[in-house]
N, CA, C and O atoms as a Tinker XYZ file with bonds, in Angstrom:
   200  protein
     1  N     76.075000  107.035000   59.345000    73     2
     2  CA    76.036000  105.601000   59.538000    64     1     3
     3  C     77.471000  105.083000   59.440000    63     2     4     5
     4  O     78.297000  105.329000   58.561000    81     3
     5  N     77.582000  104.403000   60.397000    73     3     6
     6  CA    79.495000  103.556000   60.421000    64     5     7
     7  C     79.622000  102.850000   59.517000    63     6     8     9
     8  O     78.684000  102.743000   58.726000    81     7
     9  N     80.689000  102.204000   59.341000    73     7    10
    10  CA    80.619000  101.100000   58.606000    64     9    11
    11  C     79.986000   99.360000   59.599000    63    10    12    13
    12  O     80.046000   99.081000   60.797000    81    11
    13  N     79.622000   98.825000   58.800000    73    11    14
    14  CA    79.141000   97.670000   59.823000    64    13    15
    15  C     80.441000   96.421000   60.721000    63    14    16    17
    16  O     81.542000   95.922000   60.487000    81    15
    17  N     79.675000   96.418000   61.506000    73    15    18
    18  CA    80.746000   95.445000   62.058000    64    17    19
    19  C     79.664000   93.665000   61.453000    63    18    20    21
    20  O     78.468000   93.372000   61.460000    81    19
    21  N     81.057000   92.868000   60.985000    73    19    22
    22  CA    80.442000   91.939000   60.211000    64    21    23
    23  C     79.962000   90.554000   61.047000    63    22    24    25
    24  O     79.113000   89.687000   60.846000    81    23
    25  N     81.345000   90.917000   62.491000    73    23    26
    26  CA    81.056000   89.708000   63.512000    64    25    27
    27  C     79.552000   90.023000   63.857000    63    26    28    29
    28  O     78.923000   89.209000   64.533000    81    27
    29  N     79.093000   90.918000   63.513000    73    27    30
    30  CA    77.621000   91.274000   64.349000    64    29    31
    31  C     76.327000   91.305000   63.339000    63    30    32    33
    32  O     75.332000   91.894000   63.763000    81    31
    33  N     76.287000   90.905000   62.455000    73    31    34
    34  CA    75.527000   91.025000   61.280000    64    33    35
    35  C     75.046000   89.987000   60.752000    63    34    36    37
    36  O     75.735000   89.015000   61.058000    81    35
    37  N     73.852000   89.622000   59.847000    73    35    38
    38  CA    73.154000   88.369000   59.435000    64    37    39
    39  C     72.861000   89.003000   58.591000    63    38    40    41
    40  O     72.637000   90.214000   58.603000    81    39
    41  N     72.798000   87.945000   57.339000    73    39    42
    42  CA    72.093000   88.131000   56.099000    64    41    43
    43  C     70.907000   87.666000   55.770000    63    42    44    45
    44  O     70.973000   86.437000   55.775000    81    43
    45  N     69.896000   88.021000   55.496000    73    43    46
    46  CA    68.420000   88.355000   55.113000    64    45    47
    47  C     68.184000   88.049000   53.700000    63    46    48    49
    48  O     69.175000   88.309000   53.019000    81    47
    49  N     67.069000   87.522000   52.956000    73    47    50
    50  CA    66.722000   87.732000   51.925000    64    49    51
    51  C     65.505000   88.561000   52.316000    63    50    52    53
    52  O     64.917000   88.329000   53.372000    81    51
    53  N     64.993000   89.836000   51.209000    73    51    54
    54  CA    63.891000   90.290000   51.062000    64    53    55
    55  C     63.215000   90.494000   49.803000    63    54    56    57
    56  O     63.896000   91.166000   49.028000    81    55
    57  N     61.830000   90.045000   49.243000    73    55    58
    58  CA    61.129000   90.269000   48.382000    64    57    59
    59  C     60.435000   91.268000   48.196000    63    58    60    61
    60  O     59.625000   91.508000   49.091000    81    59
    61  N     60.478000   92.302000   46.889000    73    59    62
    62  CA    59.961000   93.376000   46.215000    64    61    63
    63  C     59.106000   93.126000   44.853000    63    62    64    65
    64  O     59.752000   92.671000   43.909000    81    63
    65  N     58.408000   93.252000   44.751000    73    63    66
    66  CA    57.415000   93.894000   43.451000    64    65    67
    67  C     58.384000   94.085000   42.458000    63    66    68    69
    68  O     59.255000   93.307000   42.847000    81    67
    69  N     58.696000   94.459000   41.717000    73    67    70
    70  CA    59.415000   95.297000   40.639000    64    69    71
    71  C     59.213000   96.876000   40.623000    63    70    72    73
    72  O     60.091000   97.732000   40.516000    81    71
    73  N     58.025000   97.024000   40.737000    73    71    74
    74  CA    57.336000   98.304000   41.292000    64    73    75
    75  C     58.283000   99.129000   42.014000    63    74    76    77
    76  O     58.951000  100.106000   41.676000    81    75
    77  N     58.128000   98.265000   43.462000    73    75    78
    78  CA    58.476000   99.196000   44.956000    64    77    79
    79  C     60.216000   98.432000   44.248000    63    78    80    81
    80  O     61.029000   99.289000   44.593000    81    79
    81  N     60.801000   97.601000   43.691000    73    79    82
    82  CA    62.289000   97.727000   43.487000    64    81    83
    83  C     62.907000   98.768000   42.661000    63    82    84    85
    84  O     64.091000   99.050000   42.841000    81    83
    85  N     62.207000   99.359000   41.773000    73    83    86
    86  CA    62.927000  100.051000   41.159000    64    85    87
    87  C     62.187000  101.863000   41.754000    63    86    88    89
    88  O     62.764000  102.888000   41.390000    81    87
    89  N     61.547000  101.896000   42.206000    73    87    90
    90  CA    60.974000  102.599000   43.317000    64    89    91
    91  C     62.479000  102.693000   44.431000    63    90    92    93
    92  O     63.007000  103.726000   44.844000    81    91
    93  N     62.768000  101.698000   44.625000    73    91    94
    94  CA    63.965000  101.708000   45.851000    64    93    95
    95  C     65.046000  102.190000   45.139000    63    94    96    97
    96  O     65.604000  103.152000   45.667000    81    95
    97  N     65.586000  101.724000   43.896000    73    95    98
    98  CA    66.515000  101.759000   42.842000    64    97    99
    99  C     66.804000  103.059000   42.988000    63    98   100   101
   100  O     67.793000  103.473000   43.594000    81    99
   101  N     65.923000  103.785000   42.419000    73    99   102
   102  CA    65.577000  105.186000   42.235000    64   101   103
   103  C     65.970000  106.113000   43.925000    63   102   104   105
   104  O     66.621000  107.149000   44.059000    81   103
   105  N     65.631000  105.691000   44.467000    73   103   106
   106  CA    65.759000  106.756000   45.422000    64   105   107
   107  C     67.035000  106.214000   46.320000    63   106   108   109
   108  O     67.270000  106.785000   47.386000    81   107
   109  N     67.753000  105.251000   45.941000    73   107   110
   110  CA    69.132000  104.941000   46.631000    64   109   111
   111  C     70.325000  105.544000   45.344000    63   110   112   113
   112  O     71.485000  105.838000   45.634000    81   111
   113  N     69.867000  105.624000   44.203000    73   111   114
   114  CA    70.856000  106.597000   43.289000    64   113   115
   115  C     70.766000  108.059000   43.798000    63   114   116   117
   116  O     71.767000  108.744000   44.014000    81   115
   117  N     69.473000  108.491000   43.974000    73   115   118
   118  CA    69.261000  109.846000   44.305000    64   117   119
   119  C     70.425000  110.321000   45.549000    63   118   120   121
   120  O     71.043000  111.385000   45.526000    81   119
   121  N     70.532000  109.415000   46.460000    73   119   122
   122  CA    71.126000  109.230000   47.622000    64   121   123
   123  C     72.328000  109.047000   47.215000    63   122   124   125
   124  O     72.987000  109.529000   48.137000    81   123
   125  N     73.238000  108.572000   46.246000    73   123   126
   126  CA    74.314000  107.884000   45.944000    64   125   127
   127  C     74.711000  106.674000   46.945000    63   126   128   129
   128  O     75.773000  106.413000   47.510000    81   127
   129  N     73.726000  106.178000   46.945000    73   127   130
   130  CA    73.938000  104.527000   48.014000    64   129   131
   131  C     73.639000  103.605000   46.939000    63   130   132   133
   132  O     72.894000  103.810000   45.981000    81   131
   133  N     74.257000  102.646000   47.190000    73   131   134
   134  CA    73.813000  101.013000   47.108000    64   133   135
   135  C     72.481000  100.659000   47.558000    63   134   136   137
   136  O     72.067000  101.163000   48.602000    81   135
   137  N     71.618000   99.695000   46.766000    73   135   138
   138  CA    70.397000   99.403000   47.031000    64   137   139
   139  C     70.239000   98.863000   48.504000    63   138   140   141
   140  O     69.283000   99.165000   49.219000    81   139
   141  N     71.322000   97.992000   48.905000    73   139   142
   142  CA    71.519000   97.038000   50.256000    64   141   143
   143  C     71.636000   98.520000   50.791000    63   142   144   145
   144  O     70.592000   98.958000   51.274000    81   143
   145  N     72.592000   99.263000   50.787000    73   143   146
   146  CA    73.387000  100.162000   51.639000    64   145   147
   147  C     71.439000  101.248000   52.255000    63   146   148   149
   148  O     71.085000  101.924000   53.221000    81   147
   149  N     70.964000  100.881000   51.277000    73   147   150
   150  CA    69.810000  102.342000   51.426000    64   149   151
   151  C     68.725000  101.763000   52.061000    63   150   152   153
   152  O     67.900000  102.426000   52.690000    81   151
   153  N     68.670000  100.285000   51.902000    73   151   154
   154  CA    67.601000   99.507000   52.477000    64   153   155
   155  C     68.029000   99.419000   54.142000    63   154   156   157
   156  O     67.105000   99.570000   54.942000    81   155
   157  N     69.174000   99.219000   54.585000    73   155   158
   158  CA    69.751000   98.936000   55.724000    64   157   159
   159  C     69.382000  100.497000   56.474000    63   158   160   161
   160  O     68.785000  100.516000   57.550000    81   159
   161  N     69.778000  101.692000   55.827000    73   159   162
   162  CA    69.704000  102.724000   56.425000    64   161   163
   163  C     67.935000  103.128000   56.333000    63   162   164   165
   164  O     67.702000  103.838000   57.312000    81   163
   165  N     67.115000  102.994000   55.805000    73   163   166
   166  CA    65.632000  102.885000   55.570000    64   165   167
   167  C     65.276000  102.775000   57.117000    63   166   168   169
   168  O     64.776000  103.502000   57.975000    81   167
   169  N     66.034000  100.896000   56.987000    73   167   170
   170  CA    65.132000  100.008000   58.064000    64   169   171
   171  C     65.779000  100.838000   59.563000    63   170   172   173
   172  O     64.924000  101.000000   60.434000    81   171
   173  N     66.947000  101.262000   59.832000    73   171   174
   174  CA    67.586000  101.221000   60.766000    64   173   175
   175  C     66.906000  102.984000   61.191000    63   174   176   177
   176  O     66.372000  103.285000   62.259000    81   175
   177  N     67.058000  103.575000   60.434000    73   175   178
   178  CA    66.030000  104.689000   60.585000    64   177   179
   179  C     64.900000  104.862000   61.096000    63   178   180   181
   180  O     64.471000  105.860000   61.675000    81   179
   181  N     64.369000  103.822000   60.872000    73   179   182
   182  CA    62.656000  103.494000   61.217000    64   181   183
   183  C     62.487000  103.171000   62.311000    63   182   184   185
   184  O     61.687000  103.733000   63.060000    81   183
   185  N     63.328000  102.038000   62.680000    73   183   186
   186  CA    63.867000  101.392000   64.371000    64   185   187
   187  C     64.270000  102.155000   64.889000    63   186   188   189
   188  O     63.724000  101.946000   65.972000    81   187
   189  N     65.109000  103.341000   65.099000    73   187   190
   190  CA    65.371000  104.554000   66.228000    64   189   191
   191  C     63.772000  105.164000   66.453000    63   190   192   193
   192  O     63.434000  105.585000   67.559000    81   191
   193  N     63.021000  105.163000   65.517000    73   191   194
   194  CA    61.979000  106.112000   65.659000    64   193   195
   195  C     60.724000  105.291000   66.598000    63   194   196   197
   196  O     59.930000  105.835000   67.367000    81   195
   197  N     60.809000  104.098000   66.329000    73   195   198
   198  CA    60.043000  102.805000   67.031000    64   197   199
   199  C     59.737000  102.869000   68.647000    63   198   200
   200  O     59.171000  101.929000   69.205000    81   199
């Protein structure tokens, strides 16, 4: 994954459980990512496959 280009980008709020957040927590340390950084690559993952 590149780094992002920022002219091209929007910011989002998204709501989690506590549950599925530390659920995310957990598996973006596993990864050594940032929670944003692991959510972005999640979603963007999912959309190639779409």
């Amino acid at each position: 994954m590149s780094p992002r280009d920022k002219e091209n980008t929007e910011r989002i709020n998204v709501f989690f459980s506590s549950e599925i957040l530390e659920k995310i927590k957990s598996l973006a340390k596993e990864k050594g990512m940032t929670v944003s950084g692991f959510i972005r690559f999640v979603v963007l993952e999912y959309l190639k496959k779409a």
